[in-house]
N, CA, C and O atoms as a Tinker XYZ file with bonds, in Angstrom:
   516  protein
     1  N      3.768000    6.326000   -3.561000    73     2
     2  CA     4.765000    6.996000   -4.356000    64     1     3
     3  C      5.534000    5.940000   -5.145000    63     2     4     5
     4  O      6.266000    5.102000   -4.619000    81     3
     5  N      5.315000    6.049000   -6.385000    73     3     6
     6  CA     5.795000    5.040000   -7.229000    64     5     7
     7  C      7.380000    5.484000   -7.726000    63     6     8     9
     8  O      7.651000    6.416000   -8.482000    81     7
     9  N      8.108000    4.769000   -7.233000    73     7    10
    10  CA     9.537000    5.127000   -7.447000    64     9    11
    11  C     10.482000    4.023000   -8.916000    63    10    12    13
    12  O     10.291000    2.823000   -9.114000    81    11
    13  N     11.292000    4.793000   -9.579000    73    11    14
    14  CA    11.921000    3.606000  -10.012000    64    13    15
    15  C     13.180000    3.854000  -10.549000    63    14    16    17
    16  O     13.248000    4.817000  -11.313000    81    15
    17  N     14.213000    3.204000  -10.330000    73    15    18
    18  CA    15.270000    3.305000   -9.774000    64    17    19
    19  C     16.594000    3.150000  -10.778000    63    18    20    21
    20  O     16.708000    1.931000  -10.898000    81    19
    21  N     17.604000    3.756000  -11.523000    73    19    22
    22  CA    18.154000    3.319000  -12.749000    64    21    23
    23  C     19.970000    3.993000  -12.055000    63    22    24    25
    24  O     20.561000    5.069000  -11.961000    81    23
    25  N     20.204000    2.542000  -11.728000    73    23    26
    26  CA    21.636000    2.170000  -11.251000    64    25    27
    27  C     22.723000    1.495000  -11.838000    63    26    28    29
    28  O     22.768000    0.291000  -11.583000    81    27
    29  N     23.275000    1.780000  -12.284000    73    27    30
    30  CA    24.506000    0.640000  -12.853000    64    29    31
    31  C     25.200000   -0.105000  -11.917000    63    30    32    33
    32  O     25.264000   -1.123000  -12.605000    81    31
    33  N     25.666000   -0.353000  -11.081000    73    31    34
    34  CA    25.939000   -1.040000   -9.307000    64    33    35
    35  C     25.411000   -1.506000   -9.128000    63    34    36    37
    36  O     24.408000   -0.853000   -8.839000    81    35
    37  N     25.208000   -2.785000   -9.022000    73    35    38
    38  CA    24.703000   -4.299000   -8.809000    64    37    39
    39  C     24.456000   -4.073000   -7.128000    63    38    40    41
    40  O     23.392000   -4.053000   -6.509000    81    39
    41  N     25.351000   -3.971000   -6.815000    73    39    42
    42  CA    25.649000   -3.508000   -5.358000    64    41    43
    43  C     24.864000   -2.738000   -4.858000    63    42    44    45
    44  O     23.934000   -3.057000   -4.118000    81    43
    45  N     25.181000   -1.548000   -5.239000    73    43    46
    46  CA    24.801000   -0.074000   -4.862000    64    45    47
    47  C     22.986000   -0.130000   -5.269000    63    46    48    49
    48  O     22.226000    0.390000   -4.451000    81    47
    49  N     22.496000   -0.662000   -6.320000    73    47    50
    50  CA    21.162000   -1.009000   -5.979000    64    49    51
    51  C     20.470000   -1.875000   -5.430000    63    50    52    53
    52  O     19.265000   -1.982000   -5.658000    81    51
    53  N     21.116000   -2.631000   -4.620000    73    51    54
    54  CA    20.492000   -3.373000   -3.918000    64    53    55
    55  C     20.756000   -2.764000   -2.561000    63    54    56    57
    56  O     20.230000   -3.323000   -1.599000    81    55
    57  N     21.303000   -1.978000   -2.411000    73    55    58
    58  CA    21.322000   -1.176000   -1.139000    64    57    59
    59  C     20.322000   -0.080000   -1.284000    63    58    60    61
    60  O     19.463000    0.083000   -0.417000    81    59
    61  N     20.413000    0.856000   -2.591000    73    59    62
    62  CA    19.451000    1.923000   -2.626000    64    61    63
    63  C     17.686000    1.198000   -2.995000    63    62    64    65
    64  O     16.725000    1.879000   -3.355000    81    63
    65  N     17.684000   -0.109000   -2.803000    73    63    66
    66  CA    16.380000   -0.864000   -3.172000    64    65    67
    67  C     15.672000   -1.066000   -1.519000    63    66    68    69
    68  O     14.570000   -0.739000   -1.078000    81    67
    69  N     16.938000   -1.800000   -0.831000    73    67    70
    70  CA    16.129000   -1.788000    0.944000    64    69    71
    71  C     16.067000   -0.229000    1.414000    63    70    72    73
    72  O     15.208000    0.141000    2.215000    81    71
    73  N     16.859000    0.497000    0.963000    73    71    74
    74  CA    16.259000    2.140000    1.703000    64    73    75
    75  C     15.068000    2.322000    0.945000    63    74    76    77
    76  O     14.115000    2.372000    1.723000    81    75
    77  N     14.761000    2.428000   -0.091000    73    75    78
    78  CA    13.172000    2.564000   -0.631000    64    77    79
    79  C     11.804000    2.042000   -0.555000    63    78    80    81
    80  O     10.719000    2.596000   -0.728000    81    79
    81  N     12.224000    0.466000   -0.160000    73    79    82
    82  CA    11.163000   -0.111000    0.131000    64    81    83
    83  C     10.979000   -0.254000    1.967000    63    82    84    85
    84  O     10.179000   -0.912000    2.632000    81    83
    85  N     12.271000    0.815000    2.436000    73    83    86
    86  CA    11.498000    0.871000    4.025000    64    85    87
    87  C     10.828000    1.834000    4.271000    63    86    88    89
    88  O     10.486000    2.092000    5.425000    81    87
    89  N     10.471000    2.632000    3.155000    73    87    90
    90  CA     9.724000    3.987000    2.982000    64    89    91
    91  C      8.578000    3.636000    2.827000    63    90    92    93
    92  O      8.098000    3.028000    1.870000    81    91
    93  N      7.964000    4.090000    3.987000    73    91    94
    94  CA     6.047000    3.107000    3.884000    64    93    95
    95  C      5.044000    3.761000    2.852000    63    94    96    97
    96  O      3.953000    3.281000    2.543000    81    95
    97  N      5.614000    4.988000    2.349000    73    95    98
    98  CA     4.842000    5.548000    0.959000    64    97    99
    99  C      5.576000    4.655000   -0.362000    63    98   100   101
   100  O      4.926000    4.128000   -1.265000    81    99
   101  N      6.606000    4.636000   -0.274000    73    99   102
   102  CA     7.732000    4.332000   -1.350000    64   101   103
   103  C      6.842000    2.970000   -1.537000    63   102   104   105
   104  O      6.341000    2.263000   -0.662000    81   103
   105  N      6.800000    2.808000   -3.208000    73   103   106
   106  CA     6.489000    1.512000   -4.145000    64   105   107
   107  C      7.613000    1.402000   -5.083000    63   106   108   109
   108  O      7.568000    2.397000   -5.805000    81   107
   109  N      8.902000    0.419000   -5.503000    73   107   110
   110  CA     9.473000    0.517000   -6.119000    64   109   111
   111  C      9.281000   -0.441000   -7.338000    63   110   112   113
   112  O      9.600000   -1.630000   -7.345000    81   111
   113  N      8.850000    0.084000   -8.121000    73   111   114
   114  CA     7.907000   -0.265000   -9.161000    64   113   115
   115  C      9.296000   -0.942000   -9.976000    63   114   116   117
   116  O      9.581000   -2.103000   -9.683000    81   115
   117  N     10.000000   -0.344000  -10.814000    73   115   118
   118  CA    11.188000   -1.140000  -11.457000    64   117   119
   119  C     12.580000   -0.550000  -11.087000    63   118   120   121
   120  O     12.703000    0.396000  -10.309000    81   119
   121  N     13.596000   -1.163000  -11.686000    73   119   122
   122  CA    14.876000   -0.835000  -11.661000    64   121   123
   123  C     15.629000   -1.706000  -12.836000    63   122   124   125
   124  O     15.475000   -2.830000  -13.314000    81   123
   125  N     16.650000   -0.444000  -13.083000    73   123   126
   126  CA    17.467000   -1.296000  -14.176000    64   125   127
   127  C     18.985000   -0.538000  -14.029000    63   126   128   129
   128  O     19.475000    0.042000  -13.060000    81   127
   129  N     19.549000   -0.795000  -15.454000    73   127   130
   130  CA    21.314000   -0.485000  -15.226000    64   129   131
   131  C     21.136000    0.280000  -16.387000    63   130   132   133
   132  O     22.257000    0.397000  -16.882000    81   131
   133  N     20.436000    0.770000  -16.971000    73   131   134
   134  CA    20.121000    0.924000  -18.573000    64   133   135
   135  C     19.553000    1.643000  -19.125000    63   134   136   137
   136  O     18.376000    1.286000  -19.172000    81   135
   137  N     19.814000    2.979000  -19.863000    73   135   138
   138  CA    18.917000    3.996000  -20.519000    64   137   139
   139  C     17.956000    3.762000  -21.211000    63   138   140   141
   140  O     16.944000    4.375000  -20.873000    81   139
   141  N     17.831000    2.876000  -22.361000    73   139   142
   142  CA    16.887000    2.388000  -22.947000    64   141   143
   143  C     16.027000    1.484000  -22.032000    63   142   144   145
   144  O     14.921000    1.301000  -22.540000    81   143
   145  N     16.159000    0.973000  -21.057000    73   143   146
   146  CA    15.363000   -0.067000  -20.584000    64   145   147
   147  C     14.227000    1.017000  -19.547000    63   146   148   149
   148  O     12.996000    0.980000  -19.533000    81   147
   149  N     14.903000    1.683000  -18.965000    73   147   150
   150  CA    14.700000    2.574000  -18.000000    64   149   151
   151  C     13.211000    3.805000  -18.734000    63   150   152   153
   152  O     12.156000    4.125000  -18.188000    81   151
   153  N     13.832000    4.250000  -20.279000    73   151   154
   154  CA    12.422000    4.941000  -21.103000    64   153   155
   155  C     11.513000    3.743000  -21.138000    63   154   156   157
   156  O     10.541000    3.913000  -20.401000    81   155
   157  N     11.520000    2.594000  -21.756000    73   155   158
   158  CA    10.509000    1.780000  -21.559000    64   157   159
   159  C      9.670000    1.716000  -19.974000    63   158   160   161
   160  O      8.532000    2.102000  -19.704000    81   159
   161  N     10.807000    1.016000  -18.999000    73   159   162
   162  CA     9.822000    1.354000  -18.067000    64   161   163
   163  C      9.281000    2.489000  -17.467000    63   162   164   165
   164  O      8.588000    2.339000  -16.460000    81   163
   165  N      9.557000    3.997000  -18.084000    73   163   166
   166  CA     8.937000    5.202000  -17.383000    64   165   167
   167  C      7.635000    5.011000  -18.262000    63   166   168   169
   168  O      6.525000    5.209000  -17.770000    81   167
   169  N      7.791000    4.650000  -19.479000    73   167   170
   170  CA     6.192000    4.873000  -20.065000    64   169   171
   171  C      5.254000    3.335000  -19.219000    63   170   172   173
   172  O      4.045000    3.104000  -19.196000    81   171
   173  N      5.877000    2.906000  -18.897000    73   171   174
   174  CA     5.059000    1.756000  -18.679000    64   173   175
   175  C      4.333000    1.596000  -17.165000    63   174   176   177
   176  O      3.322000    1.001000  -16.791000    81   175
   177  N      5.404000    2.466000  -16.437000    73   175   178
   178  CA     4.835000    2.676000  -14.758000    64   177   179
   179  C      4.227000    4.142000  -14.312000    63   178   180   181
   180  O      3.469000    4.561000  -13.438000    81   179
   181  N      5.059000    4.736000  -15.511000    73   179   182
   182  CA     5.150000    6.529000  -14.901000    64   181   183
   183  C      4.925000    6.446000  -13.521000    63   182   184   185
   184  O      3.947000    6.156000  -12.833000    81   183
   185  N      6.296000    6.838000  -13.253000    73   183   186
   186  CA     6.494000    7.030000  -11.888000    64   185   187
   187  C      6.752000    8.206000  -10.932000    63   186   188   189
   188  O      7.558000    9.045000  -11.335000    81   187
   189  N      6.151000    8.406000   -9.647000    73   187   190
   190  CA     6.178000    9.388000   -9.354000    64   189   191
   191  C      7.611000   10.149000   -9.166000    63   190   192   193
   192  O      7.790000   11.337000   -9.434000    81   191
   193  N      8.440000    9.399000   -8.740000    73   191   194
   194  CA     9.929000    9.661000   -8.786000    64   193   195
   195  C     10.787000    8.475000   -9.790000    63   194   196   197
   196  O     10.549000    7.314000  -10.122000    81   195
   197  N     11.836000    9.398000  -10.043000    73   195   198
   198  CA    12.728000    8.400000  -10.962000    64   197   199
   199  C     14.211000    8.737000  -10.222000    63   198   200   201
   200  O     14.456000    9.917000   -9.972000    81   199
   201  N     15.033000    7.867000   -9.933000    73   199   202
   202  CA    16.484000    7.840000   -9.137000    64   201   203
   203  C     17.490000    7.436000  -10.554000    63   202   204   205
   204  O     17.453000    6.485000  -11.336000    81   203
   205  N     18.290000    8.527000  -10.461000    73   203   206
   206  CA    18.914000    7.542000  -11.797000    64   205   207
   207  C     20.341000    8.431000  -11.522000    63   206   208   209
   208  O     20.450000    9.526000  -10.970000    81   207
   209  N     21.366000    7.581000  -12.092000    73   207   210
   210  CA    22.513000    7.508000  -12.112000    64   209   211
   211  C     23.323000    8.043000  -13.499000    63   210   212   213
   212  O     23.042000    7.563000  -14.597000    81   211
   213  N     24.205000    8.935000  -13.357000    73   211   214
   214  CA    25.023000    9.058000  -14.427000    64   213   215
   215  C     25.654000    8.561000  -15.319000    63   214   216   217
   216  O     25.612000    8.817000  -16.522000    81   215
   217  N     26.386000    7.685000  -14.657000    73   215   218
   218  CA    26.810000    6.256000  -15.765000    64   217   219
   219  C     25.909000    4.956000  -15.720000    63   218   220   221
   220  O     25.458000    4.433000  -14.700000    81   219
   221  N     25.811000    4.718000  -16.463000    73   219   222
   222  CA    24.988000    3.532000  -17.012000    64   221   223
   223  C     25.632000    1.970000  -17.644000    63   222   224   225
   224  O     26.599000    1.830000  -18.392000    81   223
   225  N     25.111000    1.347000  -17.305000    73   223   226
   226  CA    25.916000   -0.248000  -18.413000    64   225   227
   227  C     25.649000    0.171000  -19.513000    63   226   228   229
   228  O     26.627000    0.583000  -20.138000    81   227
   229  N     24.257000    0.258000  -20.233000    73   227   230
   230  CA    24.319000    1.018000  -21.534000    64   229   231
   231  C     23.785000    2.758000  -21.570000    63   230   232   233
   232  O     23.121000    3.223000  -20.643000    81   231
   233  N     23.974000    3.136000  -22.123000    73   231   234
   234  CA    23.337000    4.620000  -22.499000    64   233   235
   235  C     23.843000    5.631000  -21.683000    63   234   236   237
   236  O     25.065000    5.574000  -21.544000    81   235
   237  N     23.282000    6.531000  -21.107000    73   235   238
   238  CA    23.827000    7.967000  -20.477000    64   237   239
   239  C     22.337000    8.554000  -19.497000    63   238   240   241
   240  O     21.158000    8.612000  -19.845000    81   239
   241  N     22.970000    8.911000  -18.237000    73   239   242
   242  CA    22.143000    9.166000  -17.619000    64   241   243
   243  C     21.596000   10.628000  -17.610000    63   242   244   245
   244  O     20.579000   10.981000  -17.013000    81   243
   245  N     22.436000   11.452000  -18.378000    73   243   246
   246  CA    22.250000   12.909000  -18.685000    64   245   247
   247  C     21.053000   12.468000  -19.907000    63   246   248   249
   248  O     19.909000   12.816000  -19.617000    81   247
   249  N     21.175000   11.949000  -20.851000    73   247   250
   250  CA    20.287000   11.391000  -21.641000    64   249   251
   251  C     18.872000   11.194000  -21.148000    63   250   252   253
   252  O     17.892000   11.802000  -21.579000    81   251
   253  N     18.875000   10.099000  -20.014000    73   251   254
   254  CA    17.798000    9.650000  -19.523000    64   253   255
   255  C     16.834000   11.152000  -19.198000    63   254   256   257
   256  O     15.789000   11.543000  -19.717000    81   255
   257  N     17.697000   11.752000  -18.118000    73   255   258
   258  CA    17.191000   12.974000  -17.475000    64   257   259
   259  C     16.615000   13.970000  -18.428000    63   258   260   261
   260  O     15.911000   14.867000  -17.966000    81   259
   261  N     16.860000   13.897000  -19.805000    73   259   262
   262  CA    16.702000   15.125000  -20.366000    64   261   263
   263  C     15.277000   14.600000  -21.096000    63   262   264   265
   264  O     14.331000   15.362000  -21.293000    81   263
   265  N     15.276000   12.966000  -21.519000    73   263   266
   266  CA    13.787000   12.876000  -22.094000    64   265   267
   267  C     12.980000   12.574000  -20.929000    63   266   268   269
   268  O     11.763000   12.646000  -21.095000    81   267
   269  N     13.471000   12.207000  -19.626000    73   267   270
   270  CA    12.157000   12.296000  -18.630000    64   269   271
   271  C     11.497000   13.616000  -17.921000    63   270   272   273
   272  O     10.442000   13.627000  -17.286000    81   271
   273  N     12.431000   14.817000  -18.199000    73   271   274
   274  CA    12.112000   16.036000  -18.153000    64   273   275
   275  C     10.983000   16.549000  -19.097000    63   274   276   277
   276  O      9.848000   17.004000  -18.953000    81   275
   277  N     11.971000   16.213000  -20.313000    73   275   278
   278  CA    10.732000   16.549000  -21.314000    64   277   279
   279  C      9.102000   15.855000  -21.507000    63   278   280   281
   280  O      8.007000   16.413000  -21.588000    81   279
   281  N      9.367000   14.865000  -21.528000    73   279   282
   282  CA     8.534000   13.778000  -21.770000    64   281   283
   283  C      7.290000   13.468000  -20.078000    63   282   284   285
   284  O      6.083000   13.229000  -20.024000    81   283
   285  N      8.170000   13.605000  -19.151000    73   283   286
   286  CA     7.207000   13.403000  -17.596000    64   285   287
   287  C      7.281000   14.269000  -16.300000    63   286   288   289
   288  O      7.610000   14.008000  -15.143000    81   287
   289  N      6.763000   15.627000  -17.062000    73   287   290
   290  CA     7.169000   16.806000  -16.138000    64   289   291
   291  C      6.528000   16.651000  -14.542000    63   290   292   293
   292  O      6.579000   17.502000  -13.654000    81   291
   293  N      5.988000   15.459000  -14.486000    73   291   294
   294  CA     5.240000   15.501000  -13.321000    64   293   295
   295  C      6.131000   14.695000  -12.512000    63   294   296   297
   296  O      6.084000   14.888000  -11.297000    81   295
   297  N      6.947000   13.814000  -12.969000    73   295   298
   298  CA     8.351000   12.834000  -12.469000    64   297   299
   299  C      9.045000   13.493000  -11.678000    63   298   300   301
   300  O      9.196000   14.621000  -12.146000    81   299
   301  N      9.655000   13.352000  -10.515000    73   299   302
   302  CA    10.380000   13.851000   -9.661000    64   301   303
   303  C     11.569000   13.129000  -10.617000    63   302   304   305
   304  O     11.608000   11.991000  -11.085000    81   303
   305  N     12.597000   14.334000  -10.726000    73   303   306
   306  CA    14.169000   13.582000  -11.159000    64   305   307
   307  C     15.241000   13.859000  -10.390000    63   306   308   309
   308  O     15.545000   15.051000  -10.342000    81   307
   309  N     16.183000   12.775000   -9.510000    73   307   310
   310  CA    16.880000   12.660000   -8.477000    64   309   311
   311  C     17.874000   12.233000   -9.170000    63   310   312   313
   312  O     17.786000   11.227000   -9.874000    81   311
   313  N     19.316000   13.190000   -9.021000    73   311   314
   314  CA    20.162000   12.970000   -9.540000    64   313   315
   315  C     20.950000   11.990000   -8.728000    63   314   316   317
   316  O     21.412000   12.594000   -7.759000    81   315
   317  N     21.387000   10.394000   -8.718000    73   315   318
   318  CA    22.422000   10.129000   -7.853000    64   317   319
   319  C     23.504000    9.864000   -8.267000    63   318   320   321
   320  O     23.360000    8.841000   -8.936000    81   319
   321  N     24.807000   10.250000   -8.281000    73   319   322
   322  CA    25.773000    9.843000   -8.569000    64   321   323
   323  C     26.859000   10.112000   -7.484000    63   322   324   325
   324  O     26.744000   10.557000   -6.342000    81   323
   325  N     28.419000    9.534000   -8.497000    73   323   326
   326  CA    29.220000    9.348000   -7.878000    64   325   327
   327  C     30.405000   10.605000   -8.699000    63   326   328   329
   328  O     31.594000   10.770000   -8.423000    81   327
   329  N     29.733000   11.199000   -9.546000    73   327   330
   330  CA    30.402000   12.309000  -10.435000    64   329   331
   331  C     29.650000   13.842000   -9.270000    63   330   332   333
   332  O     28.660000   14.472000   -9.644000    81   331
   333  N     30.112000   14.039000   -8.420000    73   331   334
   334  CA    29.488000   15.137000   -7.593000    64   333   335
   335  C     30.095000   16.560000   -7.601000    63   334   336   337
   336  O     29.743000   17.394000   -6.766000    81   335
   337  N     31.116000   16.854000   -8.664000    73   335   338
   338  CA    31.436000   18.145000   -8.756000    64   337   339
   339  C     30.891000   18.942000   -9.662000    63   338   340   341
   340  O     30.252000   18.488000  -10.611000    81   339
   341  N     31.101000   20.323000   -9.452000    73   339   342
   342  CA    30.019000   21.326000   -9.541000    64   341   343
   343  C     29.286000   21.443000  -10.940000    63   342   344   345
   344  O     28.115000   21.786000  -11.105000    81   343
   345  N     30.446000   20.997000  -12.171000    73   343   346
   346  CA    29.924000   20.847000  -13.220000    64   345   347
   347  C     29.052000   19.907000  -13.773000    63   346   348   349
   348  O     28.371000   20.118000  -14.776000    81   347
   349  N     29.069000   18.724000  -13.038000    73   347   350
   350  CA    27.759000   17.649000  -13.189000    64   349   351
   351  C     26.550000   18.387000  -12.389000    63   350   352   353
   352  O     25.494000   18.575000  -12.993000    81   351
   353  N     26.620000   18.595000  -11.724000    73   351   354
   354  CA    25.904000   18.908000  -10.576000    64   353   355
   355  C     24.858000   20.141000  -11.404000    63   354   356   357
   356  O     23.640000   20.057000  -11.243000    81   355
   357  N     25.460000   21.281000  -12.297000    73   355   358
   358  CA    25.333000   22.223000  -12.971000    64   357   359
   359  C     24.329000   21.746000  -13.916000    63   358   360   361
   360  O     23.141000   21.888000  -13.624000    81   359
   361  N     24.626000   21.266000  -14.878000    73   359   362
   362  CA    24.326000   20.212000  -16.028000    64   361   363
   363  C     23.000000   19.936000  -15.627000    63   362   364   365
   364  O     21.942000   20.465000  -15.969000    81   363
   365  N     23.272000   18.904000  -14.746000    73   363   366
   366  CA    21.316000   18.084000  -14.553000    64   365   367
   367  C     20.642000   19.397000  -13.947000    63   366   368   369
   368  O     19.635000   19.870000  -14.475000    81   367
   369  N     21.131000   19.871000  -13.016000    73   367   370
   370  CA    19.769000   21.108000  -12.660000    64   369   371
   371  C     19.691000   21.681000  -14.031000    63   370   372   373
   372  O     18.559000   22.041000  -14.354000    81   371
   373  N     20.761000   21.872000  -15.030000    73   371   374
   374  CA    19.713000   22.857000  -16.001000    64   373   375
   375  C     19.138000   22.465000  -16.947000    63   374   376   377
   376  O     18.460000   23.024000  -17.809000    81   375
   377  N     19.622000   20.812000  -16.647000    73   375   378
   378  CA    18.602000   20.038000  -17.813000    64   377   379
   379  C     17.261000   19.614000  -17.059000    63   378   380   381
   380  O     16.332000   19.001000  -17.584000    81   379
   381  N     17.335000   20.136000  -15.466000    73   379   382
   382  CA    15.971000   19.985000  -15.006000    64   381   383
   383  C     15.845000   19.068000  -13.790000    63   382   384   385
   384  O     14.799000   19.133000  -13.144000    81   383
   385  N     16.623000   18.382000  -13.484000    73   383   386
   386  CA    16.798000   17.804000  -11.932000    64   385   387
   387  C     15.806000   18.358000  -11.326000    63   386   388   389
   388  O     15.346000   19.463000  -11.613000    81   387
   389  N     15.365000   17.534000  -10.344000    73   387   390
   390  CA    15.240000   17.906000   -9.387000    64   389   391
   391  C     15.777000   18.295000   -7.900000    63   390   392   393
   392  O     15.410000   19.271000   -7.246000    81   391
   393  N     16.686000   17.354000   -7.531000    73   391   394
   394  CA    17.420000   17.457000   -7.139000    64   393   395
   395  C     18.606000   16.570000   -7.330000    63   394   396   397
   396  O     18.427000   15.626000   -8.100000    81   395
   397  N     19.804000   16.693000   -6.770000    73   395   398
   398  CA    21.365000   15.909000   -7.196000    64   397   399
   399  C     21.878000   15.889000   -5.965000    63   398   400   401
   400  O     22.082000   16.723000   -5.082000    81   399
   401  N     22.055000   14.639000   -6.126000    73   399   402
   402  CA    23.182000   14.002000   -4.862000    64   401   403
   403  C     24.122000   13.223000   -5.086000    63   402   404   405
   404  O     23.983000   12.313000   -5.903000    81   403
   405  N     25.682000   13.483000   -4.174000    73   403   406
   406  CA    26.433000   12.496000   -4.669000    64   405   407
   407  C     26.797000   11.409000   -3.236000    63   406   408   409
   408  O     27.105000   11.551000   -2.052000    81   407
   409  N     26.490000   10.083000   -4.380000    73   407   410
   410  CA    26.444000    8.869000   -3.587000    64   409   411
   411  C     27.415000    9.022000   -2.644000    63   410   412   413
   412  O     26.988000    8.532000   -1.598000    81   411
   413  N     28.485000    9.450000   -2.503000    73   411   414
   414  CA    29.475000    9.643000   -1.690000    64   413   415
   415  C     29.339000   10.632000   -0.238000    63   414   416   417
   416  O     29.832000   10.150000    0.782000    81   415
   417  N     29.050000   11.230000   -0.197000    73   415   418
   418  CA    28.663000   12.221000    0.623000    64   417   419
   419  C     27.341000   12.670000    1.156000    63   418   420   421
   420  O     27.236000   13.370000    2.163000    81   419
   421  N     25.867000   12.038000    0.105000    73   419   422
   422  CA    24.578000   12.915000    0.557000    64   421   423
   423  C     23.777000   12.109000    0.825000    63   422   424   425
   424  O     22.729000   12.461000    1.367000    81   423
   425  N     24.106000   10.363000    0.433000    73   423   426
   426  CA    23.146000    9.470000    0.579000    64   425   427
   427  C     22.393000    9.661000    1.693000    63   426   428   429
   428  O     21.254000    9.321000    1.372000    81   427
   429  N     22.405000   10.237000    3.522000    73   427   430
   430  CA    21.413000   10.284000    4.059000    64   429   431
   431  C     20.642000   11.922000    3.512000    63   430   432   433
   432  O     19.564000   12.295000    3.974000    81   431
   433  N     21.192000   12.485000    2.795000    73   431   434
   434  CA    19.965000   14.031000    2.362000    64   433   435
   435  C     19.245000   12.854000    1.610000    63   434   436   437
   436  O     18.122000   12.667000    2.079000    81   435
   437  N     19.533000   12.104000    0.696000    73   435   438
   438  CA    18.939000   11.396000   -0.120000    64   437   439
   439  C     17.852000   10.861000    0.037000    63   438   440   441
   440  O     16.858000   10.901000   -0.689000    81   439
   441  N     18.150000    9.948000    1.734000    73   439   442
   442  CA    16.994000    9.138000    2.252000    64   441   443
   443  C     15.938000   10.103000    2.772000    63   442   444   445
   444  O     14.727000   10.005000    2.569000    81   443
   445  N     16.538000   11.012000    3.443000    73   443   446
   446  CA    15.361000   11.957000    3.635000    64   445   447
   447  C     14.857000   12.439000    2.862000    63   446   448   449
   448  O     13.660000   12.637000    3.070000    81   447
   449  N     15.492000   12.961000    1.399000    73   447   450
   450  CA    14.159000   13.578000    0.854000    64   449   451
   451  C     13.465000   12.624000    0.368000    63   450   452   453
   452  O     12.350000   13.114000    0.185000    81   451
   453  N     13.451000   11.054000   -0.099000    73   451   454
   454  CA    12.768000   10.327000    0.048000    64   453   455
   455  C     11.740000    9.808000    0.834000    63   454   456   457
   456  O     10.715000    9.202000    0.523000    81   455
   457  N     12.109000   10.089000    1.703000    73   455   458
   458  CA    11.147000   10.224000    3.303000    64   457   459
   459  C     10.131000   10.781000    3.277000    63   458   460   461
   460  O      9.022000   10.425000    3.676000    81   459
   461  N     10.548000   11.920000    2.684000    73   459   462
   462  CA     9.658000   13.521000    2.883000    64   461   463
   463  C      8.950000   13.102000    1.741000    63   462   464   465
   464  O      7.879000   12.597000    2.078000    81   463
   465  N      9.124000   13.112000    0.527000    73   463   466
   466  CA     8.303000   12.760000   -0.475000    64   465   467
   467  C      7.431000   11.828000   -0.176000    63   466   468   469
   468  O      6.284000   12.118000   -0.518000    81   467
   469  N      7.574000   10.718000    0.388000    73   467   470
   470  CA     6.575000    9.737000    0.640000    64   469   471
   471  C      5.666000   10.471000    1.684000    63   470   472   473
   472  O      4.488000   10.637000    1.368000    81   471
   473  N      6.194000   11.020000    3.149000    73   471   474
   474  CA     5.115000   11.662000    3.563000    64   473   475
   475  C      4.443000   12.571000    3.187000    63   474   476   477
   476  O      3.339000   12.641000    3.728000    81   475
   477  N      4.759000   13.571000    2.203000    73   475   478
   478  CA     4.482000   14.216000    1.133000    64   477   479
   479  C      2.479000   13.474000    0.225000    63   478   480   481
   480  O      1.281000   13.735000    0.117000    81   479
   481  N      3.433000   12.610000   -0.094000    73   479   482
   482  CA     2.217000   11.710000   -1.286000    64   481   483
   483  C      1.406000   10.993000   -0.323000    63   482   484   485
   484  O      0.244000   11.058000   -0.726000    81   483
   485  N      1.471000   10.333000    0.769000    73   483   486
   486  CA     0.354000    9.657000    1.455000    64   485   487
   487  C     -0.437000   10.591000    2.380000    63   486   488   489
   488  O     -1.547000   10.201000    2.742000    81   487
   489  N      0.153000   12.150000    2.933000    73   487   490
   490  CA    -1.084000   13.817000    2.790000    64   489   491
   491  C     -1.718000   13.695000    1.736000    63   490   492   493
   492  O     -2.919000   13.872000    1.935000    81   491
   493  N     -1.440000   13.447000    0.572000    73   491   494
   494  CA    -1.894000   13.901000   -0.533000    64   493   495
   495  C     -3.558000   13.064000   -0.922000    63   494   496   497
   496  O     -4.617000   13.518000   -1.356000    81   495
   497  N     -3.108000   11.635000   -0.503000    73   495   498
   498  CA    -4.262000   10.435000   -0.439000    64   497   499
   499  C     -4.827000   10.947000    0.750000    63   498   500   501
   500  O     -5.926000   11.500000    0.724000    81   499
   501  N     -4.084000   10.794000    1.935000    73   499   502
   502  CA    -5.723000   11.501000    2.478000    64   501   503
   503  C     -6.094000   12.429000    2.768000    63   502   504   505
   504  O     -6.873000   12.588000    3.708000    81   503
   505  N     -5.530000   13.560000    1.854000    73   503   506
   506  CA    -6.595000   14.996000    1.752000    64   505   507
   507  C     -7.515000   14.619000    0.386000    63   506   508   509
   508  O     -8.276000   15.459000   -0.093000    81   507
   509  N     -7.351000   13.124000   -0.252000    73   507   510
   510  CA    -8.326000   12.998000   -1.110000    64   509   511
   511  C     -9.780000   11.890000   -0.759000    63   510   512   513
   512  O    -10.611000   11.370000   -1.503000    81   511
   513  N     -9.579000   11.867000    0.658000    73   511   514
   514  CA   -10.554000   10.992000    1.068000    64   513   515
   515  C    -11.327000   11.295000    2.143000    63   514   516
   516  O    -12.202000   10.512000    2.514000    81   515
């Protein structure tokens, strides 16, 4: 499960980087702070999941979400932020989330559905072998 990860928190992704890579499906292919950097690397890894954050160093993460919706309907899109009331929350599901969590309160729903997704995708390899 190719994951990749778009955080503005220097911090906060290097914490949400060791929960992903202890996920024995989880591959965390890139990460950045950055809307534009972040479309480059979705065309360049297409990834099975994308983690991305609302505020950004540059660009907008409602932004991000709305051309990786359009553009990589097969992309899992995981809302994480730290904006967790109902009207953000509103917003990305109807621009297509997949799911939304706020860093404050859901980070372990978070790890689990990460969990689950990875056990998810490595059924998937070997019901193909």
């Amino acid at each position: 499960m190719k994951v990749l990860l778009v955080e503005d928190s220097r911090i906060l992704r290097n914490r949400l980087r060791s929960m992903i890579v202890a996920i024995p499906a989880a591959l965390l292919v890139a990460e950045t702070d950055a809307e534009e950097d972040a479309r480059s690397l979705m065309a360049l890894h297409q990834p099975d999941v994308a983690v991305i954050d609302l505020r950004l160093k540059r660009g907008s993460g409602l932004s991000l979400l709305e051309h990786i919706v359009a553009r990589y309907p097969a992309t899992v899109a995981i809302v994480l932020t730290n904006y967790g009331q109902p009207e953000y929350r509103n917003k990305c599901l109807q621009l297509g989330a997949h799911h939304f969590f706020d860093k404050s309160r859901d980070i372990g729903a978070f790890e689990e559905l990460l969990a689950g997704l990875g056990r998810i995708e490595t059924k998937a390899r070997a019901d193909l072998h």
